[in-house]
C-alpha positions as CSV (number, residue, x, y, z in Angstrom):
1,X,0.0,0.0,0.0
2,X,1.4,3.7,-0.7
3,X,2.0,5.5,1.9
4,X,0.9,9.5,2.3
5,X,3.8,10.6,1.6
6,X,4.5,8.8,-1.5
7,X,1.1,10.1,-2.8
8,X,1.6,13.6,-1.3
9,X,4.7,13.5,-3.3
10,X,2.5,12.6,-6.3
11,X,0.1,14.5,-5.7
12,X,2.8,17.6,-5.8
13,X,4.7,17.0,-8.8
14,X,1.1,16.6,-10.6
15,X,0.0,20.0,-9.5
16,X,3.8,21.2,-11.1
17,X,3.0,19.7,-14.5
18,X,-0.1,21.1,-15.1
19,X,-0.9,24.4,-13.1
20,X,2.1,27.5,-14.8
21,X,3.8,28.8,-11.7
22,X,3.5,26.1,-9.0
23,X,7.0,24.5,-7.8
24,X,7.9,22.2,-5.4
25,X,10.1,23.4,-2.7
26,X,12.7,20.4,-1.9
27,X,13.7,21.8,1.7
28,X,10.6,22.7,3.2
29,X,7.7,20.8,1.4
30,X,5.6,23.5,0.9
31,X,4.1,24.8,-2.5
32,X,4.7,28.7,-3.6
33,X,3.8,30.7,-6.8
34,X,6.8,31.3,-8.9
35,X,8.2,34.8,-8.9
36,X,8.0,37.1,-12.1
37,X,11.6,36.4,-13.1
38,X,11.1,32.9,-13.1
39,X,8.4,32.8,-15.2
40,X,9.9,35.2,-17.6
41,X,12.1,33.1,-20.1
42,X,13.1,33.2,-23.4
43,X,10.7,31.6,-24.8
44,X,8.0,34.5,-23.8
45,X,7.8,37.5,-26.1
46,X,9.0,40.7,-25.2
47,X,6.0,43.6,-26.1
48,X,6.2,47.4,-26.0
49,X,3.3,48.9,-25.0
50,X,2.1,52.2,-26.7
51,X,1.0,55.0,-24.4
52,X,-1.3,57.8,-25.7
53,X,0.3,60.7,-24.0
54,X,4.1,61.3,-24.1
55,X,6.6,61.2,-21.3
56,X,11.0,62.1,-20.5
57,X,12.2,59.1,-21.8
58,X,14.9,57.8,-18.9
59,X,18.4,58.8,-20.3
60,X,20.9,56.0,-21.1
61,X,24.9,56.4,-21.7
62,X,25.8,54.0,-24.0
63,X,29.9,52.5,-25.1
64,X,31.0,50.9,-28.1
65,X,34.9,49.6,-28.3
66,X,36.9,48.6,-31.3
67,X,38.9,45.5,-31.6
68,X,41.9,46.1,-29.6
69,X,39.4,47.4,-26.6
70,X,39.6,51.5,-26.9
71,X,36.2,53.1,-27.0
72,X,35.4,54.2,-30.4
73,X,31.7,55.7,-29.7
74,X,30.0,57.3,-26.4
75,X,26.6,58.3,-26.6
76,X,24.5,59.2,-24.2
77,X,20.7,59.9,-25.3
78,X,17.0,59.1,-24.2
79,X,14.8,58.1,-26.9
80,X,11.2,58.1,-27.1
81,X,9.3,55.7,-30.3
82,X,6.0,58.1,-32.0
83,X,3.8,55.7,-33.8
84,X,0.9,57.1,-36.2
85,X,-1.8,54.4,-35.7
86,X,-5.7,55.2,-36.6
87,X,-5.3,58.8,-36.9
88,X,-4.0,58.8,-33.2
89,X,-0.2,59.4,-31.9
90,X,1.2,56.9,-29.6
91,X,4.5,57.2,-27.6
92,X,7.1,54.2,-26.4
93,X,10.4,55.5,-24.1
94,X,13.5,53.3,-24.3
95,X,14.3,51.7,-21.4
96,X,18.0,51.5,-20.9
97,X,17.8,48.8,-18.7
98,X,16.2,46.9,-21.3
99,X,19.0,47.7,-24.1
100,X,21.4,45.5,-25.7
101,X,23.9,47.7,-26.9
102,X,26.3,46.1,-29.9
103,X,27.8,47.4,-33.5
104,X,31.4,47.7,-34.8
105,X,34.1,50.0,-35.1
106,X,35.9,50.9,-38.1
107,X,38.1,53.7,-39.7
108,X,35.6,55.5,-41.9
109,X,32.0,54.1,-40.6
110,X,30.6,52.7,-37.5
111,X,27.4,50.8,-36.5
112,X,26.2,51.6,-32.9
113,X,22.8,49.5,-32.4
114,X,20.1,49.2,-29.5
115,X,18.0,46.4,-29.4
116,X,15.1,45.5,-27.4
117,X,14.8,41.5,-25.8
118,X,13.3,39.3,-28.5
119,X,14.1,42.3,-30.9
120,X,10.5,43.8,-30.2
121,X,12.3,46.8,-31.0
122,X,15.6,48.9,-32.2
123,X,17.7,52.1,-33.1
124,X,20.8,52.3,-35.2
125,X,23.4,54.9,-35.5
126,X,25.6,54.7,-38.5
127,X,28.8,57.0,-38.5
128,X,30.8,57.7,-40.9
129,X,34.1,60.1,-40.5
130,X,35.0,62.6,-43.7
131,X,37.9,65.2,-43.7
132,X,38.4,65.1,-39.9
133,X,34.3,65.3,-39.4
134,X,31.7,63.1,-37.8
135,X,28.2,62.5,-38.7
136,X,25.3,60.0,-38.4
137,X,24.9,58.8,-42.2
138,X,21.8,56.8,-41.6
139,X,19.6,56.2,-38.8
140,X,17.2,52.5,-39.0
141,X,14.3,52.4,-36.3
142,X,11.4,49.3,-35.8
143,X,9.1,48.7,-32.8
144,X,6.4,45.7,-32.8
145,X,4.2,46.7,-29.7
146,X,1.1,45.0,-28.4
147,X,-1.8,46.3,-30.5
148,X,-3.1,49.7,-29.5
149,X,-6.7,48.1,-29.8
150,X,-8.9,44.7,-29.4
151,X,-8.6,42.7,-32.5
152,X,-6.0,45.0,-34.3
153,X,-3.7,42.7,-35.7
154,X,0.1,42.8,-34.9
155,X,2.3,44.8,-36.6
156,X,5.6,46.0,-36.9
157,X,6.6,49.8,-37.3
158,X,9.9,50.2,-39.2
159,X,12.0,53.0,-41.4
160,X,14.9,54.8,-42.1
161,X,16.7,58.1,-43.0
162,X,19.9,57.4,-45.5
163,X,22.3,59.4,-46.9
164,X,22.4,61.8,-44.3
165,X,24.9,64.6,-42.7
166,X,22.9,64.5,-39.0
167,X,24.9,65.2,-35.5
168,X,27.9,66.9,-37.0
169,X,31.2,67.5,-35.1
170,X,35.2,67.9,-35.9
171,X,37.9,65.5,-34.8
172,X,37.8,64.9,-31.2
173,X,35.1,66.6,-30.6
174,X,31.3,65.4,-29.5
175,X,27.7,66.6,-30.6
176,X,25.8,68.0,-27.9
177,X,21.7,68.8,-28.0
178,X,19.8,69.6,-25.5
179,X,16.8,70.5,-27.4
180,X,14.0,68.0,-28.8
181,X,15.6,66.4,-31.9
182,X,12.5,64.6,-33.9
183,X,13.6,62.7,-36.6
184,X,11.1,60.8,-38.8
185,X,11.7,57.3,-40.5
186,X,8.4,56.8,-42.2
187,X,5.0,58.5,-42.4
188,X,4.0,55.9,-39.1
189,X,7.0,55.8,-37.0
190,X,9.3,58.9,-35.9
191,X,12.0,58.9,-33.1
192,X,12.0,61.6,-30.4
193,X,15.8,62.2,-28.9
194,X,16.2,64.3,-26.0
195,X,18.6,64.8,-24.9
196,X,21.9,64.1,-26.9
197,X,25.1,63.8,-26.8
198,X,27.6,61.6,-29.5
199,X,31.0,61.4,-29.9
200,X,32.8,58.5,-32.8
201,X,36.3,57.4,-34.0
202,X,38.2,59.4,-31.7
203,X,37.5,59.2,-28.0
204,X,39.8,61.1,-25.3
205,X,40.3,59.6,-22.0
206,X,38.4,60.5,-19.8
207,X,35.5,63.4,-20.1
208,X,34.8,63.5,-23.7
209,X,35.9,66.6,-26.1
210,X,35.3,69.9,-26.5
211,X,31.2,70.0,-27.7
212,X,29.5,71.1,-30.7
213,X,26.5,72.9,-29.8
214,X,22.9,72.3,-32.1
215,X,21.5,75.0,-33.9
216,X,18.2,75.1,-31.3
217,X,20.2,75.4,-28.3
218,X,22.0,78.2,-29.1
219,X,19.1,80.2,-30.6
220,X,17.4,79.3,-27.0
221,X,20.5,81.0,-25.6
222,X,21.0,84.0,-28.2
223,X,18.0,84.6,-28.8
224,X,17.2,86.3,-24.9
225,X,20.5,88.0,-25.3
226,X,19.6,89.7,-28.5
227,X,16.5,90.3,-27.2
228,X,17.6,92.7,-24.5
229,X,20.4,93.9,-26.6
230,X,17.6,95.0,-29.0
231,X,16.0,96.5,-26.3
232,X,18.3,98.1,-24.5
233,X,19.4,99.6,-27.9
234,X,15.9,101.2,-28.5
235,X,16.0,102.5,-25.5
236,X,19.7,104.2,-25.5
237,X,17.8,105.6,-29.1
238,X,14.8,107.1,-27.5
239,X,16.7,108.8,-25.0
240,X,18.7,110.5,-27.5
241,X,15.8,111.2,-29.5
242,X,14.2,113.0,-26.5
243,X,17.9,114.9,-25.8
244,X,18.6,115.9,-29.1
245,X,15.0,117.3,-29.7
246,X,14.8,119.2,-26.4
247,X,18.2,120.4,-27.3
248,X,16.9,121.8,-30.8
249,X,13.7,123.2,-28.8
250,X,16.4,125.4,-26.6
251,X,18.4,126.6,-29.5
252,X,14.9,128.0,-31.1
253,X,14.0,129.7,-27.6
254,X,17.7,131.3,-27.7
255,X,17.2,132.8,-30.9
256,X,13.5,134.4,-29.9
């Protein structure tokens, strides 16, 4: 005859083979629900999910190194997926912790790559160097969220932008933007960076080198500045105005 604990044994590793999430404890007997990271494997799909309002995507800093082990590109960036989906926008941050970052390093063009697990999603940088100057050539983007409605079917947003001079700086130095950089791919899927900052090829130890500042940052900075410059100017011409015209006024009483 079986004993009880024989068929509580059983009974155990039955419940284990067909109920997800139930393991048998070997130490203590007892029976607890699997945690989240044990039930996330490889074998379960990895899906962005669209939001319908937009948010600060969390800032990542991101290393690439070339063969012999020197860093070759630093970037540091948060990036934010807009999808065009039934006439509605729809926003997906990049989660840093999520990233896979890989690419290569060569002397005249460079791949520098983030991809999401299960490759629900990516960005791709590729630099190329010209006459001591920097640029991002061409810049490849896809996300494949969950559907943004019941019964939509699944589908994958994807594009590019080629033959490009984008993120421009000299030897040595890095490309800095503080300012919303929107860059669409395709008439359904743009990218949202903000903010920036990329350096390739030549890397000094240490902080990185002196930085190139984007077109809308330093009109957000000039622009005040000439602002009051142009006031202060109309100002300093009024007055003299007034001065000039009182003094005439006098000149006319004199003569009387």
């Amino acid at each position: 005859m079986m004993q009880w604990g024989q068929t509580g044994e059983c009974f155990f590793l039955f419940l284990t083979a067909v109920i997800p999430g139930i393991h048998l404890q070997r130490d203590g007997g007892s029976i607890q629900p699997a945690s989240d990271s044990e039930l996330t494997s490889e074998s379960q799909m990895y899906w962005p999910v669209l939001q319908p309002s937009e948010s600060v995507p969390p800032i990542g800093t991101y290393m690439l190194n070339n063969l012999v082990g020197k860093p070759c590109i630093k970037a540091t960036l948060g990036a934010e997926y807009i999808v065009i989906e039934m006439k509605k926008t729809w926003y997906f941050p990049l989660d840093p912790s999520r990233v896979r970052t890989s690419g290569y390093c060569g002397k005249e063009a460079a791949v520098l790559s983030f991809t999401l697990p299960h490759s629900a999603a990516s960005l791709q940088f590729t630099f190329r160097e010209d006459k001591s100057v920097f640029y991002v050539d061409k810049l490849t983007a896809h996300v494949s969220p969950l559907p943004v409605c019941r019964g939509c079917a699944n589908k994958t947003y994807s594009g590019a932008l080629a033959h490009e001079k984008l993120f421009a700086a000299g030897h040595g130095q890095s490309f800095k933007c503080q300012s919303e950089q929107l860059l669409w791919t395709s008439s359904e899927l743009s990218i949202r960076l903000v903010p920036l900052q990329l350096q390739a090829f030549t890397l000094p130890e240490g902080p990185r080198g002196s930085e190139v500042e984007c077109w809308p940052d330093f009109n957000k900075r000039a622009l005040p500045i000439i602002a009051e410059a142009t006031g202060v100017g109309l100002f300093l011409i009024t007055v003299m105005t007034f001065l000039f015209i009182k003094d005439r006024r006098r000149e006319g009483y004199d003569r009387l």
